[in-house]
C-alpha positions in Angstrom: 23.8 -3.9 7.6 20.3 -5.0 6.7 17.7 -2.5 6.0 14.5 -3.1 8.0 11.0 -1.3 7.7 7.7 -1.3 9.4 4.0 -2.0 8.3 1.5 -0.4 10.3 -2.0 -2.0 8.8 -4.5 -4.8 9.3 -4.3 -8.6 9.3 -5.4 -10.9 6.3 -6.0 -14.4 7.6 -6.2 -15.5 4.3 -2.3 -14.6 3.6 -3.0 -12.7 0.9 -3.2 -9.0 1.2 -2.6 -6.7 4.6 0.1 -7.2 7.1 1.0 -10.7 5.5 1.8 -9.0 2.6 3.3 -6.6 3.3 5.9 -8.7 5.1 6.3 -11.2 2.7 6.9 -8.3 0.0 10.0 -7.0 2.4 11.6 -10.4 2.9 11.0 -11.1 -0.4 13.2 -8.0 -1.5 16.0 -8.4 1.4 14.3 -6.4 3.7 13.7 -7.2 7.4 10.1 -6.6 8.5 8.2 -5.4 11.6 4.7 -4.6 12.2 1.5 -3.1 14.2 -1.4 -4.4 13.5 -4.0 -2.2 13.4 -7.2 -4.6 12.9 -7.8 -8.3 12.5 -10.0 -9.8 9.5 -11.5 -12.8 8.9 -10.8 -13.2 5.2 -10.2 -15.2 2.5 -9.7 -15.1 -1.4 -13.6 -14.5 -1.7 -15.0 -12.6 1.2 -14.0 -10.1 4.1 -16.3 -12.0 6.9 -15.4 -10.2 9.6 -13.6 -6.6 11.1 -12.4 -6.1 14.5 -10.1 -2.6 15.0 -7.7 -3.4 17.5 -8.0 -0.3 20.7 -5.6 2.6 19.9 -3.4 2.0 22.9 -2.5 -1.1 21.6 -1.9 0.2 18.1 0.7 2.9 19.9 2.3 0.5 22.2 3.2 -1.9 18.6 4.7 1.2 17.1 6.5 2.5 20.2 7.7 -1.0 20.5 9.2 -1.5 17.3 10.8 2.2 17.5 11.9 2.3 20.6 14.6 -0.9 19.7 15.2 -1.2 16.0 16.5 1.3 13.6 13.4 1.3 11.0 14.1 2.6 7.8 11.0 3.3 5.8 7.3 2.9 7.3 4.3 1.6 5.0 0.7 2.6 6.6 -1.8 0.4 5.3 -6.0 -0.3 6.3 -6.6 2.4 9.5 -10.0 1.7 10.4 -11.1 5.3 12.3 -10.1 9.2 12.5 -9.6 7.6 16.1 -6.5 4.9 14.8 -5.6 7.9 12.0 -4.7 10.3 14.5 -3.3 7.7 16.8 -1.0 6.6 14.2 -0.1 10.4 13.3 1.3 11.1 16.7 3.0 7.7 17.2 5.8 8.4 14.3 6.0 12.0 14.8 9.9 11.3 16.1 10.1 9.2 12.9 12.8 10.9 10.2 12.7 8.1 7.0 10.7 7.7 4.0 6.5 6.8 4.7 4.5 5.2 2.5 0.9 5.6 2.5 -1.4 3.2 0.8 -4.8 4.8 1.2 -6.7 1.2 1.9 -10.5 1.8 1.3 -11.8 -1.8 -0.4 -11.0 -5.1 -0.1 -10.3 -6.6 -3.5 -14.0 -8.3 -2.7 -15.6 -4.6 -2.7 -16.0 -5.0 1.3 -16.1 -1.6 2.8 -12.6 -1.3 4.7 -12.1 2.9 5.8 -15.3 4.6 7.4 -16.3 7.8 5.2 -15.8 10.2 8.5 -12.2 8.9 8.4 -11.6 10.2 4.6 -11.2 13.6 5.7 -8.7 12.7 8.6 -6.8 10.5 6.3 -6.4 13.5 3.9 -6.2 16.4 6.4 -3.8 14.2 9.1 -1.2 11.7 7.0 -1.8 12.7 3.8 0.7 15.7 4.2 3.2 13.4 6.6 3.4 11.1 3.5 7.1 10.9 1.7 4.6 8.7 -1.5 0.8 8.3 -1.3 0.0 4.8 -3.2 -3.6 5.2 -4.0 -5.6 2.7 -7.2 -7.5 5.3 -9.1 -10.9 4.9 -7.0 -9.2 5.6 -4.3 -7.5 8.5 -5.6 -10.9 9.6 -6.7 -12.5 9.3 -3.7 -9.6 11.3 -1.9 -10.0 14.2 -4.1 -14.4 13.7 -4.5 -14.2 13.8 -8.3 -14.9 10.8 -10.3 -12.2 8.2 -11.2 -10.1 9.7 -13.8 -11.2 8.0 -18.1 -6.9 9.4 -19.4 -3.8 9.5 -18.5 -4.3 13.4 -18.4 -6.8 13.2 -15.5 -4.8 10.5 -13.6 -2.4 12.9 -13.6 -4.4 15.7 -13.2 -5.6 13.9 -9.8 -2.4 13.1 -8.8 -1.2 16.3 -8.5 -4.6 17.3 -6.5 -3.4 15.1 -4.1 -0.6 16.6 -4.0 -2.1 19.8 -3.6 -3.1 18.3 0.1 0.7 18.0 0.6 2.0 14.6 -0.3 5.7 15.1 -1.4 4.7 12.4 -4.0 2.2 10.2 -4.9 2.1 7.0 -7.5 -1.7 6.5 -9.0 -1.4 2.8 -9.7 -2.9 2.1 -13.0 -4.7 -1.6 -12.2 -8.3 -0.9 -12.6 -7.7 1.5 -15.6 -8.8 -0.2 -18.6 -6.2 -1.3 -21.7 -4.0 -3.7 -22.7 -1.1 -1.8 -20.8 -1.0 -1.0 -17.1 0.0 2.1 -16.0 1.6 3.3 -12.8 2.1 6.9 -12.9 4.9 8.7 -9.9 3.9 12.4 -10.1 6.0 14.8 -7.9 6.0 18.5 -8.1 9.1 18.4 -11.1 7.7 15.7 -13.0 5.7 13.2 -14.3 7.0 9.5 -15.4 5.0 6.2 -16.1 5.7 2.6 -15.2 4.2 0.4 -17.7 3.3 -3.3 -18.6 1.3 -6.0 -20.3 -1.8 -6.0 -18.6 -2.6 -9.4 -17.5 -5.5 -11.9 -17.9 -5.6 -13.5 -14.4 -8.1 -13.8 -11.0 -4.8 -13.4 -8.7 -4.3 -10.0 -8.2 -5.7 -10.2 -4.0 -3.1 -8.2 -2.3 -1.2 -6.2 -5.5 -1.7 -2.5 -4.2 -0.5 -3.7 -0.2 2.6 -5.4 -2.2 3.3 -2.3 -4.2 3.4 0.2 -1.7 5.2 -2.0 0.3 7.6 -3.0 -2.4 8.1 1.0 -2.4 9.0 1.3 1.1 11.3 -2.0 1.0 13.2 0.0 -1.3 13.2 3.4 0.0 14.6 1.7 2.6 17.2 0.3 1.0 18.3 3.8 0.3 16.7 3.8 -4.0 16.0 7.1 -5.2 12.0 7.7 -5.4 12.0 6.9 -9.5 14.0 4.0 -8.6 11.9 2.4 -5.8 8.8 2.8 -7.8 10.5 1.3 -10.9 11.9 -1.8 -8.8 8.5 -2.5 -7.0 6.6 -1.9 -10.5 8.6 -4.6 -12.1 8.9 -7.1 -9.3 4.9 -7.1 -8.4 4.4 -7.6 -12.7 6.1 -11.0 -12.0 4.7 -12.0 -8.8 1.2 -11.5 -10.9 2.6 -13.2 -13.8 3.5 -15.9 -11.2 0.5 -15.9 -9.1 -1.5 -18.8 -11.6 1.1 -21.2 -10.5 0.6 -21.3 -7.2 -3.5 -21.3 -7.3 -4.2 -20.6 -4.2 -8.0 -20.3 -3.1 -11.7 -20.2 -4.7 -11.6 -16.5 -5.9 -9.2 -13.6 -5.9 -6.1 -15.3 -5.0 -2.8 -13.7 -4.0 0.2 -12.8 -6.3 3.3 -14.7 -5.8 5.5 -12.6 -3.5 8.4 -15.1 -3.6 8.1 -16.0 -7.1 12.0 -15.5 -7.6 12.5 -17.8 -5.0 10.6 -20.8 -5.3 7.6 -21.8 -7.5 
């Protein structure tokens, strides 16, 4: 039977990053994909131009939707614009049983402004504890926890179990704006500890690498992989989509990673 998982998170007309994704990163990995969008940019490689949040009711109505008729098998939450949408989204998978993934979305890869401070504290108080794996890059996971981004692996991991400390079963501190010639993905449950790691590489295209991961996660999870093994699987696969993602050169700036680099180049 195939697997199939949901995105709930905002649109990236530029292809690169968001719900597109998202969804390119399930197909990619033999996953079927659904979605609610939760707000629409106008964006490219170089700039966020635009942000329109989409009204809650129409938010709930996508996710009821897709739950109401398909048996979903992991949810990823991506870019929630409000404590309004966060609360919203918290009720709407209450009846939901699988594995969620929560990628804490804050900045576009441009530096545009993408989560409201007055929806920090719902993110952390409302979703943060329904999350199977919080996905947060390290200035996120700073910013969750109000300490500055972590310099050592000892205070990413030090973070990472603060976070867990505001009850996220797990959480994976993705290591791309660390500095170092090796990236660094660190999954950090209660029990342990373990580190994913890789040649950092020299390359503009990264737009879109921490949506892809989380949703590379939840592809997985829903595929029935053990946590170590999702997050090993999606660590792997999104190192060769950004080893891939000069071939395809797409755009003026930050351009995308290659989701389907095993497919076609």
């Amino acid at each position: 039977m195939v697997r199939a998982a949901m995105t709930i998170a905002g649109s990236d007309s530029g292809g690169g990053a968001g719900i597109q994704a998202d969804l390119k990163t399930f197909s990619a990995l033999g996953v079927f994909g659904t979605s609610a969008i939760t707000a629409i940019t106008a964006q490219n490689t170089v700039d966020v131009t635009a942000v329109e949040v989409l009204p809650n009711e129409a938010i709930a109505a996508q996710i009821a939707a897709v739950l109401d008729d398909i048996d979903i098998h992991a949810i990823k939450i991506g870019m929630l614009g409000s404590p309004a949408l966060i609360e919203t989204v918290a009720r709407s998978i209450e009846g939901f049983d699988g594995p969620v993934v929560l990628d804490p979305v804050m900045l576009s890869k441009s530096g545009v402004a993408l989560l409201p401070d007055d929806a920090v504290d719902a993110l952390v108080s409302v979703l943060v504890p329904r999350a199977t794996v919080v996905t947060p890059n390290l200035p996120e996971a700073a910013r969750i926890v109000s300490e500055d981004g972590p310099s050592t692996d000892e205070g990413t991991q030090a973070q990472g179990r603060r976070i867990l400390d505001l009850g996220a079963q797990a959480v994976v501190m993705k290591g791309g704006h660390a500095e170092g010639e090796i990236c660094r993905d660190w999954l950090i449950t209660a029990d342990y500890a373990v580190s994913f790691e890789a040649p950092r590489i020299d390359t503009r295209n990264t737009h879109g690498t921490g949506c892809s991961m989380s949703s590379a996660i939840a592809a997985e999870l829903a595929k029935g992989a053990a946590l170590t093994d999702a997050v090993g699987t999606a660590h792997n696969w999104l190192h060769q989509a950004i080893l891939a993602a000069d071939d395809i050169d797409i755009g003026k700036g930050h351009g995308p990673v290659h989701h389907f680099h095993a497919l076609w180049s």
